[in-house]
One Martini backbone bead per residue (centre of mass of N, CA, C, O) as a GRO file, in nm:
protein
  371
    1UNK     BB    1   0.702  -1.686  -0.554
    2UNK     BB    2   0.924  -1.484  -0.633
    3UNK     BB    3   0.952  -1.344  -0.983
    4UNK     BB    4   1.081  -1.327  -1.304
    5UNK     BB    5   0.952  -1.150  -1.582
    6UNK     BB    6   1.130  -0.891  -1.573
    7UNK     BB    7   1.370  -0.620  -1.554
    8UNK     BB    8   1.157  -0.442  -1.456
    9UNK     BB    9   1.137  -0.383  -1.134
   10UNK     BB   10   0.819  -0.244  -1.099
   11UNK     BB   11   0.694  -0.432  -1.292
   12UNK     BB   12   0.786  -0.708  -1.133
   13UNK     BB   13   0.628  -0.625  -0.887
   14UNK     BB   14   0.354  -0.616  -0.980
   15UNK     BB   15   0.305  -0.893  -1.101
   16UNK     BB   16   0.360  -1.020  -0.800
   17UNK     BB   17   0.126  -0.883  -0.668
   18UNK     BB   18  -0.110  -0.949  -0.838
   19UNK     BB   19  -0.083  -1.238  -0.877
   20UNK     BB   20   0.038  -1.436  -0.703
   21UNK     BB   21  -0.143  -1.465  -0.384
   22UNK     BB   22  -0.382  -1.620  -0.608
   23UNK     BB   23  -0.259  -1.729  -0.931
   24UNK     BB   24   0.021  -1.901  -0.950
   25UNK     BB   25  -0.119  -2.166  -1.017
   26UNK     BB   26  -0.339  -2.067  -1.244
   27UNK     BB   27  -0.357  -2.166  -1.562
   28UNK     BB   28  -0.491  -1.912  -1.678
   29UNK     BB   29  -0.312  -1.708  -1.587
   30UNK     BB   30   0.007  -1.858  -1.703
   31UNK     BB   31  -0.098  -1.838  -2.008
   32UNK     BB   32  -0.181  -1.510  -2.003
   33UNK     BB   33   0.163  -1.426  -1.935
   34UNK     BB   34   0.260  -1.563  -2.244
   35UNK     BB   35   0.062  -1.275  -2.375
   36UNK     BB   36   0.145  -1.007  -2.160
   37UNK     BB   37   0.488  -0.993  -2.146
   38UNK     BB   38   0.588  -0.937  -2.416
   39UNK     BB   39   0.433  -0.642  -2.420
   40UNK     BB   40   0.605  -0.484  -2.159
   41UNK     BB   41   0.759  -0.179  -2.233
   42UNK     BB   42   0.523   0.026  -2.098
   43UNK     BB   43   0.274   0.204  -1.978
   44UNK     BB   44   0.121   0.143  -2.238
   45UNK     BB   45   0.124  -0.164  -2.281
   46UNK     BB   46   0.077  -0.241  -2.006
   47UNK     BB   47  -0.271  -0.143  -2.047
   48UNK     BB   48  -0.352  -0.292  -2.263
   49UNK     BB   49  -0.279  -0.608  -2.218
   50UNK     BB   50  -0.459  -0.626  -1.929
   51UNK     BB   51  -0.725  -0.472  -2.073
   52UNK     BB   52  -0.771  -0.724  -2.281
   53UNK     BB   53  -0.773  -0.973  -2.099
   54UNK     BB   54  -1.002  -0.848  -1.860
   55UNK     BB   55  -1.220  -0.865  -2.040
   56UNK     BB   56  -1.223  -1.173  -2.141
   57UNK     BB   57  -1.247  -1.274  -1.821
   58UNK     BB   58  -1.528  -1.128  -1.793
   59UNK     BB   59  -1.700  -1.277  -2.025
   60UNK     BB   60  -1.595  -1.560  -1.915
   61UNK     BB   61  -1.666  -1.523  -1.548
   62UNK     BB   62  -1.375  -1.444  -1.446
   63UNK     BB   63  -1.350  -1.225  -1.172
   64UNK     BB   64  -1.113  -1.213  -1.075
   65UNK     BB   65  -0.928  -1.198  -1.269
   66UNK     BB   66  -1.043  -0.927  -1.383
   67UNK     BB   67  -0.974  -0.786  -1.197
   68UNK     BB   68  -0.650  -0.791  -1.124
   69UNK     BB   69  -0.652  -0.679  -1.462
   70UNK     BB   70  -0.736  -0.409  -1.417
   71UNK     BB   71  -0.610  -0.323  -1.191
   72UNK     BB   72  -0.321  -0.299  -1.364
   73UNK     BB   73  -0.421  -0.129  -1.571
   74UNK     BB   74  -0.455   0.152  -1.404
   75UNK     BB   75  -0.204   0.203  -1.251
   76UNK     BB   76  -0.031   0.408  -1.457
   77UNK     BB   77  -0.241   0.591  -1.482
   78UNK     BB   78  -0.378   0.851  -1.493
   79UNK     BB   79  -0.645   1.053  -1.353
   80UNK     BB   80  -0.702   1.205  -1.658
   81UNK     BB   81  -0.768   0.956  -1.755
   82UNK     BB   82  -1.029   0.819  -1.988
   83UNK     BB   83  -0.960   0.506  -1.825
   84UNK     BB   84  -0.927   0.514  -1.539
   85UNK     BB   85  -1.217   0.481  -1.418
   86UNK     BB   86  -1.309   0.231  -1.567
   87UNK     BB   87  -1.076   0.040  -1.490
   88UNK     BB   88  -1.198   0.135  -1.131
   89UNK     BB   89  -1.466  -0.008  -1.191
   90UNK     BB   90  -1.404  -0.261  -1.257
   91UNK     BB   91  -1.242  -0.402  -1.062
   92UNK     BB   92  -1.485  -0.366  -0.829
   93UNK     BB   93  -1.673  -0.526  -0.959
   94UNK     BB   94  -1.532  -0.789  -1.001
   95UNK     BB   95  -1.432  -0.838  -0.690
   96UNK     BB   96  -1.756  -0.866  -0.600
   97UNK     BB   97  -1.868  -1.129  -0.783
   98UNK     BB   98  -1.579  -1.308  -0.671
   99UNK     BB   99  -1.648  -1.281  -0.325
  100UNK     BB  100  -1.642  -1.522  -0.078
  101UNK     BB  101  -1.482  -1.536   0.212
  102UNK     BB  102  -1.626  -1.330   0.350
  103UNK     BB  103  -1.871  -1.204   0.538
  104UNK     BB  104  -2.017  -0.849   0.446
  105UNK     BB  105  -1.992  -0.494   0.519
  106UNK     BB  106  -2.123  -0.168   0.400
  107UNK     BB  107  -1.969   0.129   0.430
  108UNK     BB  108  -2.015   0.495   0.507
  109UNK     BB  109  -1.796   0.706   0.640
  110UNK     BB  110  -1.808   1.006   0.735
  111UNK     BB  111  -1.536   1.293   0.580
  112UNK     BB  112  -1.587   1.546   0.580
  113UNK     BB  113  -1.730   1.623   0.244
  114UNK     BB  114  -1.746   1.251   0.307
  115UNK     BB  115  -1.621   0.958   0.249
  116UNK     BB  116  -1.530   0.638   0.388
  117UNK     BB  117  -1.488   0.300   0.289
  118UNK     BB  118  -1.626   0.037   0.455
  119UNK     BB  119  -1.524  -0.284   0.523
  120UNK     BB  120  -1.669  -0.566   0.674
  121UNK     BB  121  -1.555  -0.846   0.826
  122UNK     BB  122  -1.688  -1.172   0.929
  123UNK     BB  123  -1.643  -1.317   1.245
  124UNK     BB  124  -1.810  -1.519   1.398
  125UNK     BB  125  -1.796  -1.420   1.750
  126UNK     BB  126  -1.607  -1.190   1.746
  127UNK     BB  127  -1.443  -0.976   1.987
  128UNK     BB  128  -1.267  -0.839   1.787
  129UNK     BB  129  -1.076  -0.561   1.649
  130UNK     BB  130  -0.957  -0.470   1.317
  131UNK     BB  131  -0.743  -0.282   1.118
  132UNK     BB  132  -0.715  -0.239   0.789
  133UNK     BB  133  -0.442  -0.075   0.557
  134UNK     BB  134  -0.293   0.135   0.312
  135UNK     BB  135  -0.152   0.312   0.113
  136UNK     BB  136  -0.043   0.476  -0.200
  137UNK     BB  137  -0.157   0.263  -0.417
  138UNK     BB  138  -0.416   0.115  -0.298
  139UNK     BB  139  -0.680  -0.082  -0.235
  140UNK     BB  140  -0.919  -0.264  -0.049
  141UNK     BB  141  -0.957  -0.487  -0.198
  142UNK     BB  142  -0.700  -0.588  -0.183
  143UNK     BB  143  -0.721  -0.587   0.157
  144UNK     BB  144  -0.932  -0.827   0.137
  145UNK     BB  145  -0.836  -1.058  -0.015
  146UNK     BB  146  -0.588  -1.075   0.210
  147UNK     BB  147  -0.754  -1.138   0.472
  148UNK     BB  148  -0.730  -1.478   0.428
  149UNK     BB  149  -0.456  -1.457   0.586
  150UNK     BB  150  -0.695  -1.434   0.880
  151UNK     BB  151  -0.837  -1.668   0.916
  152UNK     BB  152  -0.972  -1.733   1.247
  153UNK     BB  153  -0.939  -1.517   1.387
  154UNK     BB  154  -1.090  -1.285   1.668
  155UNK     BB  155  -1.156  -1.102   1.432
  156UNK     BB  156  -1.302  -0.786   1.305
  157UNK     BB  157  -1.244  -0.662   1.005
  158UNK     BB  158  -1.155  -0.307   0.875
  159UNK     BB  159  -1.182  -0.212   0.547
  160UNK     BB  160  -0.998   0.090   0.389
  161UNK     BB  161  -1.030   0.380   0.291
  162UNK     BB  162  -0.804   0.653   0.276
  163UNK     BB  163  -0.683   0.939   0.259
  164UNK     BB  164  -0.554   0.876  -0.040
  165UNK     BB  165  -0.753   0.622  -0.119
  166UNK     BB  166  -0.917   0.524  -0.389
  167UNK     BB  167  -1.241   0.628  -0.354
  168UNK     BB  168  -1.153   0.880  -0.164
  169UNK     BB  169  -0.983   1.026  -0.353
  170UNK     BB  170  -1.231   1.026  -0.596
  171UNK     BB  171  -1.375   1.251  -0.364
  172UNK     BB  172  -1.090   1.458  -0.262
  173UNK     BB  173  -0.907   1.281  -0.038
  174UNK     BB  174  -0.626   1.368   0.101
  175UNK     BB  175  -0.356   1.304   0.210
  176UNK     BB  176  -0.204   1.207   0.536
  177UNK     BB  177  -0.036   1.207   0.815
  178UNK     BB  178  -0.289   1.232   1.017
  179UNK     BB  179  -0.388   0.933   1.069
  180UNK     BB  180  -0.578   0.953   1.316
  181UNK     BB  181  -0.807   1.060   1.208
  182UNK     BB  182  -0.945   0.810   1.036
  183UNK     BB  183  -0.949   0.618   1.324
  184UNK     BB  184  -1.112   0.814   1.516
  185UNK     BB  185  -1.386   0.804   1.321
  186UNK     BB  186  -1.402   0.468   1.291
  187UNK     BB  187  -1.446   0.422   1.614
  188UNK     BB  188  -1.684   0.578   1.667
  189UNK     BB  189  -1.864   0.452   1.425
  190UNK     BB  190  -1.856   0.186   1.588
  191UNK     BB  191  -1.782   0.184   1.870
  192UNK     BB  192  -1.477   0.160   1.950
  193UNK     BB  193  -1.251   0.092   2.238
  194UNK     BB  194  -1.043  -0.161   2.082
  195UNK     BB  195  -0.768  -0.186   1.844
  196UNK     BB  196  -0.609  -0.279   1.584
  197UNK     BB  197  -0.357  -0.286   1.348
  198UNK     BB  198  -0.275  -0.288   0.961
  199UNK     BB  199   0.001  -0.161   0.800
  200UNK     BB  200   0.046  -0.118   0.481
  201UNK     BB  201   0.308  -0.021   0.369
  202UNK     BB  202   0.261   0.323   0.407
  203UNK     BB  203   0.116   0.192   0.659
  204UNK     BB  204   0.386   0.151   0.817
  205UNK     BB  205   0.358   0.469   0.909
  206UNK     BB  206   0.056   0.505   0.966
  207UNK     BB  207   0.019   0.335   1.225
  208UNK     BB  208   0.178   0.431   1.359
  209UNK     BB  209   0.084   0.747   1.398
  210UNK     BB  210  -0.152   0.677   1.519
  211UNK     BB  211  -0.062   0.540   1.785
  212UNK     BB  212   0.057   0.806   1.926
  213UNK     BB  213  -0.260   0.933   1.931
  214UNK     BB  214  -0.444   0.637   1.955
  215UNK     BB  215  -0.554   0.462   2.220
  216UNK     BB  216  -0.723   0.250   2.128
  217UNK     BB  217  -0.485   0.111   2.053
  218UNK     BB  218  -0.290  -0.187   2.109
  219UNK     BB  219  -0.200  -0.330   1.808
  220UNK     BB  220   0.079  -0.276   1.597
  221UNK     BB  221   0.137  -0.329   1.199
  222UNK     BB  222   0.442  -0.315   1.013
  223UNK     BB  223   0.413  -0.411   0.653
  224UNK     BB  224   0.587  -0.263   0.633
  225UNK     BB  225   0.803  -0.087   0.705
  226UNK     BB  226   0.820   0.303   0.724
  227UNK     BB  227   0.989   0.556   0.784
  228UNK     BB  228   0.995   0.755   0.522
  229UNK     BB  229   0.941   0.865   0.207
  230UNK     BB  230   1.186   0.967   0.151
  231UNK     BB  231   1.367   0.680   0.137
  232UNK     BB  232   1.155   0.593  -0.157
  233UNK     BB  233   1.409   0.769  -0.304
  234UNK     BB  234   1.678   0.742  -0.234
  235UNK     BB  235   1.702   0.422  -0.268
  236UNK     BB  236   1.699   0.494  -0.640
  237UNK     BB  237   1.940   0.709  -0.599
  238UNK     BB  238   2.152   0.841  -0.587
  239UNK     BB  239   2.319   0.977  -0.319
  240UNK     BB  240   2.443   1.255  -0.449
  241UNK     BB  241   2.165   1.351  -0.551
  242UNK     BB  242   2.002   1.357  -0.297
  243UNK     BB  243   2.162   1.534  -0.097
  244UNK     BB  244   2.119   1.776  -0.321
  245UNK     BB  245   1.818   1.804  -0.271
  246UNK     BB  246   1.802   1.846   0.028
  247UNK     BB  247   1.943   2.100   0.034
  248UNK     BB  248   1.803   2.243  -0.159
  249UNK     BB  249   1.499   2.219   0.036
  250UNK     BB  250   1.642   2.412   0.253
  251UNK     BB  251   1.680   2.660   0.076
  252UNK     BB  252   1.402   2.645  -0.148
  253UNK     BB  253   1.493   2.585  -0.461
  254UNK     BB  254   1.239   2.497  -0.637
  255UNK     BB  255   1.329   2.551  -0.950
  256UNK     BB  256   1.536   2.328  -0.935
  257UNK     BB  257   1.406   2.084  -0.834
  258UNK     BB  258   1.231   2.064  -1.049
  259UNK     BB  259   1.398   2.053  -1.297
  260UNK     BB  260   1.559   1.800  -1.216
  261UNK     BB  261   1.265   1.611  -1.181
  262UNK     BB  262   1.185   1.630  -1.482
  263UNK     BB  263   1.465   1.492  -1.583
  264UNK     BB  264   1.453   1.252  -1.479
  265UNK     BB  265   1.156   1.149  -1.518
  266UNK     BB  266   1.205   1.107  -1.826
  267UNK     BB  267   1.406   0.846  -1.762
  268UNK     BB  268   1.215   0.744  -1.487
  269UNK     BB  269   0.964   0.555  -1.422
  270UNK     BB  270   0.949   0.504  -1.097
  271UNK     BB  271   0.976   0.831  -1.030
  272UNK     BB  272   0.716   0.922  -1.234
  273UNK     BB  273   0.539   0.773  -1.061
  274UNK     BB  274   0.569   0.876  -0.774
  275UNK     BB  275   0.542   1.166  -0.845
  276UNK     BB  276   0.246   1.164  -0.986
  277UNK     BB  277   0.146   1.020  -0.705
  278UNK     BB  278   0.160   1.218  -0.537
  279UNK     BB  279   0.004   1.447  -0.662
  280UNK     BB  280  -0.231   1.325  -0.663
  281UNK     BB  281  -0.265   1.233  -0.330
  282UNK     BB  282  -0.233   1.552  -0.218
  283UNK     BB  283  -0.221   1.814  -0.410
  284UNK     BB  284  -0.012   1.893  -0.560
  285UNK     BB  285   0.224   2.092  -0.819
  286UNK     BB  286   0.519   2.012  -0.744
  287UNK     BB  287   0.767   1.870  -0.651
  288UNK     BB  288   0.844   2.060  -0.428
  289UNK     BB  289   0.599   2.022  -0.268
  290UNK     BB  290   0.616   1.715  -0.235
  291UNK     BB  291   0.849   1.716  -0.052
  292UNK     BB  292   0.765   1.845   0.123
  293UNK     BB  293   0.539   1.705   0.241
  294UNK     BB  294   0.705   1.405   0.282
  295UNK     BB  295   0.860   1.553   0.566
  296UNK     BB  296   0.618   1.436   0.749
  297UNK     BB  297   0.695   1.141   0.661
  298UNK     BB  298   0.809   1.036   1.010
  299UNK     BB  299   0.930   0.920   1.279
  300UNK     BB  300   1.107   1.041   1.460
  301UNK     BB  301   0.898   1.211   1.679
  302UNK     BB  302   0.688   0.912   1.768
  303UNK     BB  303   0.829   0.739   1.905
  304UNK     BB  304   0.758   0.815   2.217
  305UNK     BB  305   0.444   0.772   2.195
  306UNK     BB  306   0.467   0.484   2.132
  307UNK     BB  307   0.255   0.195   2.376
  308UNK     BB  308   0.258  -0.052   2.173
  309UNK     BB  309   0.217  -0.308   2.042
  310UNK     BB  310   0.466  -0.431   1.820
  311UNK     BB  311   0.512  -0.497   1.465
  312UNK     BB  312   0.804  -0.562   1.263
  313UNK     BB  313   0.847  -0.551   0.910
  314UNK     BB  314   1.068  -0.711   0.676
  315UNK     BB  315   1.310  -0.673   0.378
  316UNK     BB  316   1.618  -0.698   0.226
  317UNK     BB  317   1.488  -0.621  -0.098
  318UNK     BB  318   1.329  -0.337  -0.089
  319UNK     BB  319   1.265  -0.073  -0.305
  320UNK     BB  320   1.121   0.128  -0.064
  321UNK     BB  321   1.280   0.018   0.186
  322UNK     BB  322   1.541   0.024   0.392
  323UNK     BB  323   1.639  -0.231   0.615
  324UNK     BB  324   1.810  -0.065   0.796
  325UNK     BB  325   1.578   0.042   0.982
  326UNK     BB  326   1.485  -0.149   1.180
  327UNK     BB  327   1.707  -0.115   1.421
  328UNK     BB  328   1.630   0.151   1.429
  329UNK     BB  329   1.312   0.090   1.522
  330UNK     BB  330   1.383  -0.089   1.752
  331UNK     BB  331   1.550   0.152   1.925
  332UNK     BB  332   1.345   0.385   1.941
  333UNK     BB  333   1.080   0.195   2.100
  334UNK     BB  334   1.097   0.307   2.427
  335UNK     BB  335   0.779   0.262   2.506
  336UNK     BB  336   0.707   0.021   2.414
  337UNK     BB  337   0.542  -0.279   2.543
  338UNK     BB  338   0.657  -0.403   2.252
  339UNK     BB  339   0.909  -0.535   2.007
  340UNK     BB  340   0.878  -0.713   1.723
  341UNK     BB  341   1.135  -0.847   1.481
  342UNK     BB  342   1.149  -0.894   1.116
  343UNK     BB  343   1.356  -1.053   0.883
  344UNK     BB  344   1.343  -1.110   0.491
  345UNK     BB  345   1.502  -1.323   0.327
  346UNK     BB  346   1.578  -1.474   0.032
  347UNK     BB  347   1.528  -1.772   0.094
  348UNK     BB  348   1.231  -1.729   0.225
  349UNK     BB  349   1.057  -1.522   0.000
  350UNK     BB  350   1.051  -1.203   0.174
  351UNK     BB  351   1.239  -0.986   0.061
  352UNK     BB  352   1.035  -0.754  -0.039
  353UNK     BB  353   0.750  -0.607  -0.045
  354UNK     BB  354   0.553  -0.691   0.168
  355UNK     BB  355   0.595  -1.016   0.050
  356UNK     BB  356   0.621  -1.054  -0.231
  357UNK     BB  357   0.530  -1.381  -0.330
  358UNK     BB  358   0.496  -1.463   0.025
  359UNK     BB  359   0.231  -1.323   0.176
  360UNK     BB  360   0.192  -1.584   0.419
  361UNK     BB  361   0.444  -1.482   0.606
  362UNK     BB  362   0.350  -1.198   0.674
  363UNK     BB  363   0.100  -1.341   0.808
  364UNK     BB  364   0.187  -1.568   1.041
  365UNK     BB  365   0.259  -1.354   1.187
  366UNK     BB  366   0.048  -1.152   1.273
  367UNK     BB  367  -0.125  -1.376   1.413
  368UNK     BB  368   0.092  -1.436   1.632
  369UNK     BB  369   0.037  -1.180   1.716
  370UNK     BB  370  -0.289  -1.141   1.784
  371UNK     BB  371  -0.291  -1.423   1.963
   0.00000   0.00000   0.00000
């Protein structure tokens, strides 16, 4: 059940991201986050805290454990910062050490002047194939993890980090909208003839996106919906702030737009996460063009070409996708096969982002629809 643990919002939501999923009930967990909670004031103590818990339970040999607290202590650091790549290295050692849900293959997918990293689970005879990746800010590793709430479906599942993710993005490969690209450099790797997909949190855009363009996908799933990148600042920000800024930017005000974002990201954590992690991950130097970029990632324009089995979730109280896209989006896919939408409210304990809190619910759908 999602959790309050403390009153910053984004801290929030990020400890019940880590923690809940795998370690809700766990003892050991539940011991060492009342010495990591109270610790917890800013981007700083928030490294510390869980970087130091993260070594003890590494020593311990509690390898989940470890890996899930570096992830954590990670999170926050720019990509400049000399603890940044140890602590991503960390990581996903220790998430490798003590992962045993399904029997795994690994490769190295050529991709433009490098490689996408791709993990194989595999369910012995199954014949159909899955594709499986996040957004933003996720690794492969977390949805590897994640992926024991499918066991048993019949499908091999393929997770990956893409483009402006994980491994990939430490590699140069920046961010983009046009996620078929990814997807179907991945399909012809494998000989893959017709596969489903599921993207989560920003991947909830990107796999409509893929689906719009790349037809060997046949059944695709937005986990949860996200209809455009503005959609998760406009959210956070005044109404008339957001505006005034969208105004600005069609008028190319590039000046004033820094401007006002510099001053903004000093006082509010959670835009200065967004907009540092966005510009590390597209390659951009300035608010101003990462608005731009941003402006990319937009449902309106592919609704008419996704013709595929469609499953949109949505919660009530997600802090960065509005829920009232939901029924925008599901009366505007006009040519879909089907679509099939669900909202969780807060009675059910789905109603966070992603099911932050509750992710067996939003996983529970997925297999009935991949069934």
């Amino acid at each position: 059940m999602f959790k309050q643990y403390v009153s910053n919002e984004q801290f929030n939501l990020q400890i019940n991201r880590f923690i809940n999923d795998e370690f809700e009930d766990n003892p050991i967990v539940q011991k060492d986050l009342e010495t990591i909670i109270p610790q917890l004031n800013d981007t700083e103590s928030w490294y510390k805290a869980w970087f130091q818990k993260a070594q003890e339970r590494e020593n311990d040999e509690q390898w989940s454990i470890a890996s899930a607290y570096y992830q954590a202590s990670e999170f926050y650091l720019n990509s400049d910062d000399s603890r940044d790549q140890f602590a991503y290295d960390k990581y996903r050692e220790n998430f490798y050490k003590g992962y045993n849900d399904f029997e795994y293959e690994s490769y190295k997918v050529p991709y433009e002047n490098s490689y996408l990293p791709v993990v194989k689970l595999i369910t012995p005879g199954a014949t159909k194939s899955l594709l499986y990746f996040a957004g933003f800010d996720s690794y492969m590793e977390e949805m590897v993890k994640m992926a024991h709430f499918m066991k048993g479906l019949n499908y091999n599942i393929y997770v990956f980090d893409g483009p402006g993710q994980g491994t990939a993005l430490r590699n140069g490969i920046k961010l983009t909208h046009s996620w078929e690209k990814p997807i179907s450099i991945i399909l012809d790797y494998f000989d893959i003839k017709r596969a489903s997909a599921v993207g989560m949190s920003l991947g909830g855009y990107l796999v409509m996106r893929a689906a719009a363009f790349e037809k060997r996908l046949d059944k695709v799933v937005a986990f949860d919906i996200f209809y455009s990148f503005m959609d998760s600042l406009r959210i956070r920000l005044p109404y008339d702030k957001m505006t005034k800024i969208e105004r600005l930017l069609a008028t190319e005000q590039k000046e004033t737009i820094n401007t006002q974002f510099f001053a903004m990201m000093s006082q509010n954590l959670d835009l200065n996460w967004k907009i540092n992690k966005g510009l590390e991950n597209t390659g951009t130097k300035t608010p101003y063009d990462l608005l731009k970029e941003f402006q990319k990632y937009s449902m309106k324009p592919i609704f008419p070409l996704i013709n595929q089995d469609v499953l949109l979730l949505a919660g009530e109280n997600d802090q960065y996708v509005p829920s009232s896209r939901l029924p925008e989006i599901t009366t505007n896919l006009i040519n879909a096969s089907s679509v099939k939408s669900i909202m969780f409210d807060k009675s059910s304990g789905g109603d966070q982002h992603c099911q932050a809190g509750r992710r067996e619910l939003g996983f529970a759908e997925i297999k009935n629809f991949l069934q």
